[in-house]
N, CA, C and O atoms as a DFTB+ gen file, in Angstrom:
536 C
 N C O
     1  1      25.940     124.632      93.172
     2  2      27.099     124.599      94.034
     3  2      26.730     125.231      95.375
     4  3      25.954     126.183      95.460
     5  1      27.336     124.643      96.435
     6  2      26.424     125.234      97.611
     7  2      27.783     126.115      98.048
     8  3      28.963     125.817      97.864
     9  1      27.136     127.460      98.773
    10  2      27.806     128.231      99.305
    11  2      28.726     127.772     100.579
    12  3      28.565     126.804     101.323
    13  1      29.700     128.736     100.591
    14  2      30.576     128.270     101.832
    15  2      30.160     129.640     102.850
    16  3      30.208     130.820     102.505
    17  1      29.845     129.234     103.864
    18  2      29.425     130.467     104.591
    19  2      31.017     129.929     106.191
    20  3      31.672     128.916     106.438
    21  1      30.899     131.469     106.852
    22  2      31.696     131.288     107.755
    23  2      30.795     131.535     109.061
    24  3      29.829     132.296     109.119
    25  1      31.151     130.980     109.781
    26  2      30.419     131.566     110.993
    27  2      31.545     131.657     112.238
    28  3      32.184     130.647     112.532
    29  1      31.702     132.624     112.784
    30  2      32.392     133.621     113.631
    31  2      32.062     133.138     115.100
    32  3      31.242     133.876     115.646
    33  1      32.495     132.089     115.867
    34  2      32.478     131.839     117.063
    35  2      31.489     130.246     117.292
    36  3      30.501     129.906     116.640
    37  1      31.913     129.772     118.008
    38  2      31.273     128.540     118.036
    39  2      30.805     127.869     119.557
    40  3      31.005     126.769     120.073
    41  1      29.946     129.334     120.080
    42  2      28.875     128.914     121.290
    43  2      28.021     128.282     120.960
    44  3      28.035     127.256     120.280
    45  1      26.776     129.098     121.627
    46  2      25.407     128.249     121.458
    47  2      25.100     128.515     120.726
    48  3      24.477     127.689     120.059
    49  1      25.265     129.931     120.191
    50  2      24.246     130.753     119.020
    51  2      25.228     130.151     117.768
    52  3      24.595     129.558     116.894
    53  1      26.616     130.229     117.588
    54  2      27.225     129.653     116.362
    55  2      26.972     128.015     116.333
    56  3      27.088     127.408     115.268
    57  1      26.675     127.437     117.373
    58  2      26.719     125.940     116.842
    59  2      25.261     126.100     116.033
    60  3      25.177     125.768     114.851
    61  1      24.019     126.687     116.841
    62  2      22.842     126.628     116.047
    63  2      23.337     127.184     114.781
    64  3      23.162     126.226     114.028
    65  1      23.800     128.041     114.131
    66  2      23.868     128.657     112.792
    67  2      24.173     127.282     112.326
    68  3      23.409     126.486     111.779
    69  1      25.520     127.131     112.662
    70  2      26.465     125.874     111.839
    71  2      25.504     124.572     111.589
    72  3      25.722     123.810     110.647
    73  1      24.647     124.419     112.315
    74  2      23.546     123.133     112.585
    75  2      23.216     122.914     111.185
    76  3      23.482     122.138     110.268
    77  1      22.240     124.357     111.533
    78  2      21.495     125.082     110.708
    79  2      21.881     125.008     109.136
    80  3      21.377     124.205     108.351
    81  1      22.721     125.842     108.853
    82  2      23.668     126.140     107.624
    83  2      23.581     125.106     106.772
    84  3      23.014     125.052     105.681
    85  1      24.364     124.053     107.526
    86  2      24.726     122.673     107.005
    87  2      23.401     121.404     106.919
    88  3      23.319     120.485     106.104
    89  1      22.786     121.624     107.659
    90  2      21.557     120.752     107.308
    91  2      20.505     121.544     105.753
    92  3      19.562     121.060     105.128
    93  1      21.190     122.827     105.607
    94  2      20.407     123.361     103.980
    95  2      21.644     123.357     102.873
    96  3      21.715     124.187     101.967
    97  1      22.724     122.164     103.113
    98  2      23.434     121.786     102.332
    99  2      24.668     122.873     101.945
   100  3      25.333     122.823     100.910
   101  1      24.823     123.934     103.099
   102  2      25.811     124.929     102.762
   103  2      27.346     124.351     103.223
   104  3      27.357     123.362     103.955
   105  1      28.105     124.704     102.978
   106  2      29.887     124.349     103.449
   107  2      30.114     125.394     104.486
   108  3      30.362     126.559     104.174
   109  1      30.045     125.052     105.513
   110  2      30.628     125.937     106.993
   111  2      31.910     126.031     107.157
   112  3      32.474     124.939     107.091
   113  1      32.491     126.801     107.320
   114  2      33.834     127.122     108.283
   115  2      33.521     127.544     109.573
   116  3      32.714     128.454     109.760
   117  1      34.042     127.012     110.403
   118  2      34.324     128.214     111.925
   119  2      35.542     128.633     112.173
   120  3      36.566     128.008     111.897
   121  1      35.464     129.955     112.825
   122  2      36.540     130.388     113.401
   123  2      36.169     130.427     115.222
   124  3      35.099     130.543     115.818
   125  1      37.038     130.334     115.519
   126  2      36.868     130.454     117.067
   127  2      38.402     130.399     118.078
   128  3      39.432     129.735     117.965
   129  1      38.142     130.995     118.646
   130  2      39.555     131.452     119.541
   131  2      39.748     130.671     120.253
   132  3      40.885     130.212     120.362
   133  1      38.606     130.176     121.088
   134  2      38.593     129.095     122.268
   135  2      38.967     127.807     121.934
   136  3      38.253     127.095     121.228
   137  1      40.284     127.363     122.494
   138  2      40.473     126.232     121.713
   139  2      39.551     124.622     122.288
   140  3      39.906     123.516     121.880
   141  1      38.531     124.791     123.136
   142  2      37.728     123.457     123.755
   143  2      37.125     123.766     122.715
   144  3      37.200     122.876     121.868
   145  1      35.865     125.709     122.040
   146  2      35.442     125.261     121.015
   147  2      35.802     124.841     119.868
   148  3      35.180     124.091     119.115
   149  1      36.882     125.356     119.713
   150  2      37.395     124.308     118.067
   151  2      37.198     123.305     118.541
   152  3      36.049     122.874     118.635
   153  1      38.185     122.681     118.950
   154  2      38.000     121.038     119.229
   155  2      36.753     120.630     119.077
   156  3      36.447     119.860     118.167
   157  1      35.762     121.164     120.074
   158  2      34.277     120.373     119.702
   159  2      33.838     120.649     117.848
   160  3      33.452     119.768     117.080
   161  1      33.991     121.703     117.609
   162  2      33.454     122.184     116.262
   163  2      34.538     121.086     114.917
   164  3      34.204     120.710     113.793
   165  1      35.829     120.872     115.673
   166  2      36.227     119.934     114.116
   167  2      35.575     118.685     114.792
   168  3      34.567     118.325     114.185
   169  1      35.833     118.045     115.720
   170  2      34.979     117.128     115.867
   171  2      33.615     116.447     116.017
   172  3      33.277     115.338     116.432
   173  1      32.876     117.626     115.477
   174  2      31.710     117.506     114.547
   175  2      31.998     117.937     112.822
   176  3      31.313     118.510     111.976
   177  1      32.518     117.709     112.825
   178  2      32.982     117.859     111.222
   179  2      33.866     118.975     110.510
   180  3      34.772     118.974     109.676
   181  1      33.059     120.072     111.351
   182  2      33.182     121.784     110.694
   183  2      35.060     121.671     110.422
   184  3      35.843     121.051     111.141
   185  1      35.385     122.441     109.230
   186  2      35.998     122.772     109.156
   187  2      36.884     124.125     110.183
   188  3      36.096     125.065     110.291
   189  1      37.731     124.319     110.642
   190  2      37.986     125.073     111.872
   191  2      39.387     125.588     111.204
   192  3      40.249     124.763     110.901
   193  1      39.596     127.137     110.964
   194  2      40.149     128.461     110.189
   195  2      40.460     129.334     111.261
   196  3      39.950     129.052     112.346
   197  1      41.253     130.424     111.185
   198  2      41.093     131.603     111.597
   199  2      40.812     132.183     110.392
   200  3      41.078     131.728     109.280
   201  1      39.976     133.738     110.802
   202  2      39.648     134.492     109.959
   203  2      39.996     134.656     108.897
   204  3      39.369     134.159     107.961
   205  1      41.151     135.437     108.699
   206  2      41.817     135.671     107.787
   207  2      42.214     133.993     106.413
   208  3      42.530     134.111     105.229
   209  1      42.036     132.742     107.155
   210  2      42.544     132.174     106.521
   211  2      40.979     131.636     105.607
   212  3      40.917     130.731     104.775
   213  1      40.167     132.268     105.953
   214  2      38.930     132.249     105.159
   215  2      38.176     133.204     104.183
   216  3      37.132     133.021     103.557
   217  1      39.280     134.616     104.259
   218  2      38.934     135.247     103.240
   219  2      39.623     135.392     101.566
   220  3      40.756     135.343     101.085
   221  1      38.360     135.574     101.093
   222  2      38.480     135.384      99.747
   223  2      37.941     134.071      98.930
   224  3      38.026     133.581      97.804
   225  1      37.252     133.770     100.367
   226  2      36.941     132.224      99.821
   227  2      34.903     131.676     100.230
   228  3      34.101     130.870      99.759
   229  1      34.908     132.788     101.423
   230  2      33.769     132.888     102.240
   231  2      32.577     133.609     101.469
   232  3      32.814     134.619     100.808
   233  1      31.900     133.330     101.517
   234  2      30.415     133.780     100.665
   235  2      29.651     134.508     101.367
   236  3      28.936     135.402     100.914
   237  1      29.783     134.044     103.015
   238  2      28.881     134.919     103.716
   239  2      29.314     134.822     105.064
   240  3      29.800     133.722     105.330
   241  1      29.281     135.709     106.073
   242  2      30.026     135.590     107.333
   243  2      29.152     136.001     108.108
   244  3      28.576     137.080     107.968
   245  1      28.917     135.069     109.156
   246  2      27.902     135.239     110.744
   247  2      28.818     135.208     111.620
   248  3      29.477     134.193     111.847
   249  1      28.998     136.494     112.318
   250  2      29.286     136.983     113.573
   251  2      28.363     136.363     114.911
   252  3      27.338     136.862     115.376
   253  1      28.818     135.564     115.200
   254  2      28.388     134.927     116.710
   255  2      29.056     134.469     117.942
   256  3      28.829     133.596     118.780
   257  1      30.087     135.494     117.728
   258  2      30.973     135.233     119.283
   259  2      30.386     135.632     120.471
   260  3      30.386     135.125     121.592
   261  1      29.707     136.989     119.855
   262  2      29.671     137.900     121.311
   263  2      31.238     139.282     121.244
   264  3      31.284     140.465     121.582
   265  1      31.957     138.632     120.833
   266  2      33.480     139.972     120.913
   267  2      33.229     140.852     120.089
   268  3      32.432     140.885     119.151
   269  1      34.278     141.906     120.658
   270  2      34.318     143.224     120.042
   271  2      35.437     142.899     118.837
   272  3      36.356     142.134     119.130
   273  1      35.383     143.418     117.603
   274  2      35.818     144.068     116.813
   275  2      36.747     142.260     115.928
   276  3      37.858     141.878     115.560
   277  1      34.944     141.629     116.038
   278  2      35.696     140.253     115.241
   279  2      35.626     140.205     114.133
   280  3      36.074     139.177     113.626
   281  1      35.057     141.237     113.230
   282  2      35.404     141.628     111.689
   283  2      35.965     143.088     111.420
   284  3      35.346     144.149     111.341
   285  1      37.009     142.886     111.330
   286  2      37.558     144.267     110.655
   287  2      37.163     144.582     109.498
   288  3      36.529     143.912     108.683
   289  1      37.861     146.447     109.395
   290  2      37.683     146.973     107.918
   291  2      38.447     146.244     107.149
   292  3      38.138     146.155     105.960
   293  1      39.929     145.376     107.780
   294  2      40.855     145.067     107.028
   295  2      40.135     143.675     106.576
   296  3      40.116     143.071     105.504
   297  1      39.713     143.496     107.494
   298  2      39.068     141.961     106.513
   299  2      37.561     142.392     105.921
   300  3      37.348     142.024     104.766
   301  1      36.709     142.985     106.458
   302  2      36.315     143.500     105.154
   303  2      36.686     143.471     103.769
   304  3      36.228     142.790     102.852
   305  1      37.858     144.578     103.784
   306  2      38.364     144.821     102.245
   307  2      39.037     143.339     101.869
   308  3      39.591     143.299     100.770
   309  1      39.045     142.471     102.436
   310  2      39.831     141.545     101.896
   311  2      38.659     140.327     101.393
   312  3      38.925     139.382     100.651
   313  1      37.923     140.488     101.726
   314  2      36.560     139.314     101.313
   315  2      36.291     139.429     100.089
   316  3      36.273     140.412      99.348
   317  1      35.979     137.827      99.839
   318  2      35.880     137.853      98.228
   319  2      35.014     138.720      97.819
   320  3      34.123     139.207      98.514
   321  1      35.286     139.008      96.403
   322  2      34.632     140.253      95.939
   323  2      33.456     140.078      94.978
   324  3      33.503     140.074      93.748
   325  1      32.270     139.918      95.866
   326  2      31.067     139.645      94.984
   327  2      30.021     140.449      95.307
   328  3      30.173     141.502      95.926
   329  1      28.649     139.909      94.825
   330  2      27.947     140.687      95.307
   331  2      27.282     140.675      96.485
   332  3      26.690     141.631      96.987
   333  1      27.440     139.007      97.150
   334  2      27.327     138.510      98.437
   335  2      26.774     138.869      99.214
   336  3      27.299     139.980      99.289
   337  1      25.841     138.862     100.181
   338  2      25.588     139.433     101.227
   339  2      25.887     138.880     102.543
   340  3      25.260     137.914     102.977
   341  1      26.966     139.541     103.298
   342  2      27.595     139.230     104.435
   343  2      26.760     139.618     105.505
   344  3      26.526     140.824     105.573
   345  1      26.165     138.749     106.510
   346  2      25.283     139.274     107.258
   347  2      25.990     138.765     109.004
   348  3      26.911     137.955     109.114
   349  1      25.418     139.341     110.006
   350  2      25.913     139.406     111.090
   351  2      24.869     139.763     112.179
   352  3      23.799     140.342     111.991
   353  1      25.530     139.174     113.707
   354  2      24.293     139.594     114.617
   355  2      23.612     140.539     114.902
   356  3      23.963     141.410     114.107
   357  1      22.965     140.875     115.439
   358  2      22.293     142.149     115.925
   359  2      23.183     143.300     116.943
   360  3      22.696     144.387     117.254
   361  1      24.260     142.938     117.290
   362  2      25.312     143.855     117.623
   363  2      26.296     144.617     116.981
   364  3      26.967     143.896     116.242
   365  1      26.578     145.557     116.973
   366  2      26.982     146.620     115.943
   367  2      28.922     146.354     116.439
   368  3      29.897     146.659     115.752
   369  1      28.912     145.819     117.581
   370  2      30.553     145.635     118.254
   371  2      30.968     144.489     117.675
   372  3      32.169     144.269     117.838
   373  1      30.481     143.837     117.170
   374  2      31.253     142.658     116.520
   375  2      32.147     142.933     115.060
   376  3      33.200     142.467     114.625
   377  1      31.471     143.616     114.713
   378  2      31.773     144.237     113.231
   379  2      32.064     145.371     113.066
   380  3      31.170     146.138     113.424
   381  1      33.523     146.150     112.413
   382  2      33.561     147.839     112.786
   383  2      32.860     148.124     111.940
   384  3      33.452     148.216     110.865
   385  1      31.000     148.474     111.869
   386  2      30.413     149.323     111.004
   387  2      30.639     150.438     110.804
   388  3      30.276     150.920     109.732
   389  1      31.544     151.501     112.085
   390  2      31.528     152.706     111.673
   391  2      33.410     153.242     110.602
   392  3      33.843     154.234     110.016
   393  1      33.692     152.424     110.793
   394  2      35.112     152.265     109.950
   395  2      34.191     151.821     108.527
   396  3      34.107     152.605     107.582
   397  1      33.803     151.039     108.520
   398  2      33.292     150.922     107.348
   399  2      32.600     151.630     106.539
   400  3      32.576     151.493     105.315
   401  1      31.828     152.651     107.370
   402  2      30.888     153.645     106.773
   403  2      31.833     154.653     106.873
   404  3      31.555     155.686     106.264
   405  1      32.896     154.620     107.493
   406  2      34.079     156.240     106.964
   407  2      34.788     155.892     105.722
   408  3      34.989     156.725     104.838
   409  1      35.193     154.581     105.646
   410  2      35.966     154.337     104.285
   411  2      35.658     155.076     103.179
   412  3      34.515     155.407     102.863
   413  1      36.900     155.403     102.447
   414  2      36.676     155.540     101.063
   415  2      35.810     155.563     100.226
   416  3      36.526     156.554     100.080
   417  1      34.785     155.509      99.303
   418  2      34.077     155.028      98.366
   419  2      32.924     154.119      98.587
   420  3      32.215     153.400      97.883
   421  1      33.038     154.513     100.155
   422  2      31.416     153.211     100.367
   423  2      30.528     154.184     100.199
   424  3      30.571     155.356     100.572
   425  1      29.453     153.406      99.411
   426  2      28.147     153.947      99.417
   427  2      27.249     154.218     100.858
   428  3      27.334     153.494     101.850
   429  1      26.582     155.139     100.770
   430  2      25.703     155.425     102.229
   431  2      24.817     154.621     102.560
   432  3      23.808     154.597     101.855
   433  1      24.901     153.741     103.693
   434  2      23.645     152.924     104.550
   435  2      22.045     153.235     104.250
   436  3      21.503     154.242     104.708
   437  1      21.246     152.129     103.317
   438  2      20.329     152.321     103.548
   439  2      19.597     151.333     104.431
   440  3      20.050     150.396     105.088
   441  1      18.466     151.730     104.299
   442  2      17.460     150.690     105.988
   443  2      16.107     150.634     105.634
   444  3      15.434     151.511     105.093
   445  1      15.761     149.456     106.012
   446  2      14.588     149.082     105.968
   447  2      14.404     149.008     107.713
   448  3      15.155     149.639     108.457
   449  1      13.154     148.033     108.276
   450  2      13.027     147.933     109.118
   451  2      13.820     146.924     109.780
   452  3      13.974     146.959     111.001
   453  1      14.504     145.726     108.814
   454  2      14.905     144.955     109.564
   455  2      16.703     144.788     109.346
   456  3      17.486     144.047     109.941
   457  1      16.970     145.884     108.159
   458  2      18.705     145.591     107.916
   459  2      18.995     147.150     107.695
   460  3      18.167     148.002     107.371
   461  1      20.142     147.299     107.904
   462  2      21.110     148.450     107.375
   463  2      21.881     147.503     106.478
   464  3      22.359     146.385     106.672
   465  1      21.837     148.490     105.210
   466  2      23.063     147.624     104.161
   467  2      24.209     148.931     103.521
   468  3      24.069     150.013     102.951
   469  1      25.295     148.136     103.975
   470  2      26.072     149.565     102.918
   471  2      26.725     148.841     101.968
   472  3      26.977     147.648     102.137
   473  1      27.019     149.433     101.000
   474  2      27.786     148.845     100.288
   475  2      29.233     149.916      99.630
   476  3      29.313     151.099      99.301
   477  1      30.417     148.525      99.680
   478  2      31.771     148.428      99.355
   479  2      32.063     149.032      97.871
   480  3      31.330     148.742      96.925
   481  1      33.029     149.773      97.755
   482  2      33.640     150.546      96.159
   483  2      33.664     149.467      95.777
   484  3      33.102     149.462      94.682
   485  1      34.001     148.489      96.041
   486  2      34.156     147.124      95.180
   487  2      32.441     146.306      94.828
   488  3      32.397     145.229      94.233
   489  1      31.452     146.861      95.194
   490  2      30.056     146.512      95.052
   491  2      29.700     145.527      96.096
   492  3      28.523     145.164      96.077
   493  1      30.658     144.890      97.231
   494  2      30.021     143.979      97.975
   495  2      28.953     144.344      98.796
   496  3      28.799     145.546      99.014
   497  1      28.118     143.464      99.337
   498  2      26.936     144.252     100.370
   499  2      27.058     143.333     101.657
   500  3      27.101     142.104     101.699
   501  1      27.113     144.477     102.953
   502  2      27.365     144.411     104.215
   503  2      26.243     144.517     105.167
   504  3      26.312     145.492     105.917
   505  1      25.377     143.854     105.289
   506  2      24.006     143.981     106.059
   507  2      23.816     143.453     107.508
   508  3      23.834     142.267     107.835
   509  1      23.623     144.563     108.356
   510  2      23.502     143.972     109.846
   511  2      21.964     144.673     110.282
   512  3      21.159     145.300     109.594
   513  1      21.944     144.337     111.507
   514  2      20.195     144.999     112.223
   515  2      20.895     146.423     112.626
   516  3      22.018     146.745     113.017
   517  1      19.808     147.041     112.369
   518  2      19.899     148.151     113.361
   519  2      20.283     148.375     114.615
   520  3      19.861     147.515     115.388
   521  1      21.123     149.467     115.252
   522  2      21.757     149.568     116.254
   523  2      19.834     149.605     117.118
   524  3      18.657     149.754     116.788
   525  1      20.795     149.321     118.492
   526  2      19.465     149.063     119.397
   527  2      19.302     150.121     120.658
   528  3      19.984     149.876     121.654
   529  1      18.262     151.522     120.680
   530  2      18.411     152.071     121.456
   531  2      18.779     151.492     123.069
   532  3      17.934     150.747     123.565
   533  1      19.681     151.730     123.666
   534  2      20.154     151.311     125.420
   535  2      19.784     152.088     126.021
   536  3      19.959     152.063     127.239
């Protein structure tokens, strides 16, 4: 069964994901605010959601808008509850990581060289790049 992944904005960098995604047989959603990009994105096929109307259903979520604070803690806690790995760009503003790492019952961030992963009281795993010295 192929995964349904979401991908979070539908520029240059989300159309490549979505390209991408779907040519390795995955089920895409987009979300996107801009309504020229929806339009282009259902009329290439993609299914076109707001956020919220994709959780609980999403397997894996790529952050590629560019905006601040396009995954909440609240949608966080609301994503289906697996063991999943939700992954996202290399910007730490797209996603509130540090709400996430104050919550409740999350386990502490570990790191390799190329991910920070924390993981959810509920066991999900949340993996982005490392913040980038400025």
């Amino acid at each position: 069964m192929a995964k349904s992944l979401v991908v979070c904005g539908y520029g240059d960098v989300g159309k490549g994901c979505a390209q991408s995604l779907r040519g390795q047989g995955a089920r895409v959603v987009i979300t996107e605010i801009d309504p020229i990009n929806a339009l282009q994105a259902a009329m290439e096929g993609y299914e076109v959601a707001t956020i919220e109307q994709t959780l609980g259903r999403g397997d894996i979520y790529i952050s590629a808008s560019g905006n601040i604070d396009v995954i909440t803690l609240e949608h966080m806690q609301r994503m289906k509850r697996s063991g999943d790995r939700r992954q996202y760009r290399p910007f730490d503003n797209e996603i509130q990581v540090d709400a996430l790492n104050a919550a409740k019952g999350v386990k502490k961030p570990t790191s390799n060289r190329r991910w920070i992963s924390t993981r959810s009281p509920t066991g999900t795993k949340f993996s982005c790049w490392p913040k980038v010295a400025s």
